[in-house]
C-alpha positions as CSV (number, residue, x, y, z in Angstrom):
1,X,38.2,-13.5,6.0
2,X,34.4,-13.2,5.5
3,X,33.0,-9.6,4.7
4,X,29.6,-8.3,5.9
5,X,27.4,-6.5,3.7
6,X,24.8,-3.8,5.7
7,X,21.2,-4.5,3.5
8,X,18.2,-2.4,3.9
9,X,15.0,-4.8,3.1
10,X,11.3,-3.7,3.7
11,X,9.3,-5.9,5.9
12,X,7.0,-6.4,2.7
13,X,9.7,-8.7,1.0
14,X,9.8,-10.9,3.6
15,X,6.4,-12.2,2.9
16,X,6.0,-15.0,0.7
17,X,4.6,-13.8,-2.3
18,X,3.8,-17.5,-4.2
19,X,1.1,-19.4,-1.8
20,X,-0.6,-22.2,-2.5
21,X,-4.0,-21.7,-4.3
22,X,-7.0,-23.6,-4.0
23,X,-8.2,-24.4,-7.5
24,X,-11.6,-24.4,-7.1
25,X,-13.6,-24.3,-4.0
26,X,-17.6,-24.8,-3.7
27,X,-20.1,-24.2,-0.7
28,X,-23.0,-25.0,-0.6
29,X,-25.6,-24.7,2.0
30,X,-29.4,-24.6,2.8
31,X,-31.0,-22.4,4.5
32,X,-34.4,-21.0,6.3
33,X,-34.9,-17.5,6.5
34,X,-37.5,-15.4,8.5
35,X,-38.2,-11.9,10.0
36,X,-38.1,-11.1,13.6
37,X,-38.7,-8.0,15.5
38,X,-38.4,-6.1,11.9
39,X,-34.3,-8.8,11.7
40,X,-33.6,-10.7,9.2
41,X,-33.0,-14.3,10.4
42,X,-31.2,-17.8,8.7
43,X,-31.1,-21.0,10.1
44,X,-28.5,-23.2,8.4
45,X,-30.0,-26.8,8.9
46,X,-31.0,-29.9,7.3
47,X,-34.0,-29.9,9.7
48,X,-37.2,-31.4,7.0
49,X,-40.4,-28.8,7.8
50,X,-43.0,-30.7,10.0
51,X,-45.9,-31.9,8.2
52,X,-48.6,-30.4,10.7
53,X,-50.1,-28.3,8.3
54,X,-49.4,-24.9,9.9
55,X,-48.9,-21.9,7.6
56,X,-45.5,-21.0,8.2
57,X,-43.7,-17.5,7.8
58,X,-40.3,-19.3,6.8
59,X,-38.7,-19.1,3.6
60,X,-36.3,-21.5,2.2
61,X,-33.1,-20.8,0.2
62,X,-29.6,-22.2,-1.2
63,X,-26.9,-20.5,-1.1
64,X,-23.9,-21.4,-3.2
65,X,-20.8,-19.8,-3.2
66,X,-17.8,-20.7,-5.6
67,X,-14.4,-19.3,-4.7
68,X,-11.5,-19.6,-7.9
69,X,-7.6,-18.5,-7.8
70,X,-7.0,-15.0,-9.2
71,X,-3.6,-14.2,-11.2
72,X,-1.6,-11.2,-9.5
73,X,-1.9,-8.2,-11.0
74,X,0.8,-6.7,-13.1
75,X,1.0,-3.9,-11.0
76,X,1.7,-6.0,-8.3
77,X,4.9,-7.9,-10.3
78,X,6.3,-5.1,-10.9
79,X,6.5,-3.9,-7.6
80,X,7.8,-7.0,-6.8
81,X,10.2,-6.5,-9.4
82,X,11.3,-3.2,-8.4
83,X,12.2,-4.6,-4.3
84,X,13.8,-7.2,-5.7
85,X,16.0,-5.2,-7.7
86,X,16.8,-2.6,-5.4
87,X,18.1,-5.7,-3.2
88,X,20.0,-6.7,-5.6
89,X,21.6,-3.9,-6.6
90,X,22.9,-3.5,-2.4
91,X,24.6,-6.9,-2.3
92,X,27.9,-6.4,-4.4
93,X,28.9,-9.0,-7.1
C-alpha cells in the first residue's frame, strides 16, 4: 500500500536555481548623438557622414558593453541550503 506524505514547499524552490550562463558576451555598437529641443538624441547606424562639407552638430561615439557570469552569493547558498533542508527534514526516511 503506498503512503502519502503532506509537504509544505515555497513557490521559491521551484525555480531552478542552476541556469545556463553565458561566458562572455560583447556589444558593440556605433552611434551619432545630437541635441534636440534641449533632448538628448542617438542614432544607431552604419550610415558614413556625407562629404558636403556642412558643419554638422552631430557627435559620434562607440559604445561597448561587456556582460560576464557572476558566482551566487553565499548568502544566497545558504538560503538555498536552509529550504532544502527544511524539505528534507518533512519527507520521512
Amino acid at each position: 500500500m503506498e503512503k502519502f506524505v503532506e509537504v509544505h514547499v515555497l513557490l521559491i524552490t521551484l525555480a531552478p536555481v542552476a541556469m545556463s550562463q553565458i561566458e562572455k558576451a560583447k556589444l558593440t555598437a556605433n552611434f551619432e548623438m545630437q541635441i534636440v529641443d534641449g533632448e538628448l538624441q542617438l542614432n544607431f547606424t552604419d550610415r558614413s557622414r556625407s562629404g558636403n562639407g556642412r558643419k554638422s552638430k552631430t557627435s559620434h561615439g562607440k559604445l561597448e558593453i561587456t556582460i560576464t557570469p557572476q558566482e551566487s552569493s553565499k548568502g544566497l547558498k545558504q538560503l538555498i541550503e536552509g529550504y532544502e533542508n527544511a524539505l528534507k527534514s518533512q519527507i520521512p526516511s
